[in-house]
N, C-alpha and C positions, 0 to 999 in steps of 0.2 A: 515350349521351353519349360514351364513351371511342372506339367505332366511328365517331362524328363527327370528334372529336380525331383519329385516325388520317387520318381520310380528307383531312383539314384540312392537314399535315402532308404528305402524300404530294405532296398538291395544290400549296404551298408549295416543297416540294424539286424538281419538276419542272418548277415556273417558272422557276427561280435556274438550275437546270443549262440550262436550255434561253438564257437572258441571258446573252450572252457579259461576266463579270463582273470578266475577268482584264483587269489595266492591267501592262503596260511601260512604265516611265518615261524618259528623256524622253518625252511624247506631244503632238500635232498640235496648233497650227502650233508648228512650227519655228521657231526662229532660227539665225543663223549657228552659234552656243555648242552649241545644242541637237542641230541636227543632227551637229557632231561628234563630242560625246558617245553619241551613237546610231551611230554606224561605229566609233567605238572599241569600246562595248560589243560588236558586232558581230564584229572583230576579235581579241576578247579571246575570245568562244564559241567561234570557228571554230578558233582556236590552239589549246582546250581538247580536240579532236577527238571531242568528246563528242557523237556524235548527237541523245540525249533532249535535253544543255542547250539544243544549236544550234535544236531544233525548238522552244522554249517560245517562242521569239521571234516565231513565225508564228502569224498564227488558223491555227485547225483546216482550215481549207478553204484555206490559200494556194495561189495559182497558182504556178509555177515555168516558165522556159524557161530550161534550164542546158544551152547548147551546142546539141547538135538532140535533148535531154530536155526532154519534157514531163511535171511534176510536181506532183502535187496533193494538198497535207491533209500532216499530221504526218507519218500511219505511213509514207507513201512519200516525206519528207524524211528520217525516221529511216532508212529500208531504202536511199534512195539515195547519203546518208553514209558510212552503215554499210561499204557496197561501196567507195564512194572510197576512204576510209580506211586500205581493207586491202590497196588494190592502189596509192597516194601515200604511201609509206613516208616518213618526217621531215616529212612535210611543215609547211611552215611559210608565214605571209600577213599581208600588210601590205596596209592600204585606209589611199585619202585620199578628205577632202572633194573634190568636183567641184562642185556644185551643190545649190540646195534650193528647195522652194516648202514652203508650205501643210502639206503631208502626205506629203509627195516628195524623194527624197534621193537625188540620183546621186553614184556614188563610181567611182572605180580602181584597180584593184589590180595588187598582183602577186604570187605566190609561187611556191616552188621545192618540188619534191618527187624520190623518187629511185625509178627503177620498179624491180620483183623482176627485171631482168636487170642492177641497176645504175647503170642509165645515170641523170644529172642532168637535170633541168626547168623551168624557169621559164615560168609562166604569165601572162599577160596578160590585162587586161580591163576592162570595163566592168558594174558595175548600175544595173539603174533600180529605186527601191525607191517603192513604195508603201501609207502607212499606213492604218490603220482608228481609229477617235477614242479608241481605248484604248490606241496605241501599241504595237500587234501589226501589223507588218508582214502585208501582204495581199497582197500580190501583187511579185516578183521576176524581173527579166531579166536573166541574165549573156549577156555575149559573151566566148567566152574563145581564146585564142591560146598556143600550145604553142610551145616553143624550146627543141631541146636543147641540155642546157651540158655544160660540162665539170666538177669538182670545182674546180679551180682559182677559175672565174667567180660560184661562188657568193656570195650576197649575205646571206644569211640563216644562217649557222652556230653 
């Protein structure tokens, strides 16, 4: 009986891990409100420059195209962070609403970062975000645009 109970149990816990069970709220559809609130939260991760938080936001298998990076699943959002991070010193990021459908949420941004020889940056860009029905972004495309500034021009300080 107890060796059933086990088996019963194991059987149980390998269904639930295998059911992707995890919800980010807001989730799909969108409205106008909704989707804001999803590029703020978004916003607020990325400022946090927390690799692990920034990747909770993704399913496990999201797609990435960041720049000409091809990026796929958590651990190589956390590993590709990670390295940004450390070579975009202050860095700092502001996203607006652009657009939204259904499950879909394009935004623009821009931020400044400062590299280890110094020099200031401001970045440019575009995402296309696409949701999964639990509010896990699934798939991500940045275009992004590099500009060097001066300290003076800074916007973010």
């Amino acid at each position: 009986m107890r060796k059933n109970i086990l088996i019963l149990i194991t059987l149980m816990t390998l269904t639930m891990q295998s059911q992707n069970t995890e919800i980010k709220h807001p989730v799909p559809p969108f409205t106008e409100e909704t989707a804001k609130q999803k590029i703020q939260m978004a916003e607020d991760a990325w400022n946090s420059k927390d690799p692990q938080r920034v990747s909770m936001a993704y399913t496990p298998d999201s797609e990435w195209r960041n720049r000409d990076l091809f990026i796929n699943g958590r651990e190589e959002i956390v590993a590709f962070l990670t390295q940004k991070w450390e070579k975009e010193r202050h860095y700092r990021l502001k996203k607006e609403y652009w657009a939204h459908s259904e499950n879909r949420i394009a935004v623009r941004f821009e931020y400044e970062y400062q590299d280890a020889n110094g020099q200031w940056w401001r970045a440019y860009g575009n995402e296309n975000w696409e949701f999964d029905k639990n509010g896990l972004m699934a798939k991500r495309y940045a275009s992004i645009n590099d500009v060097a500034i001066k300290d003076t021009e800074r916007k973010f300080k």
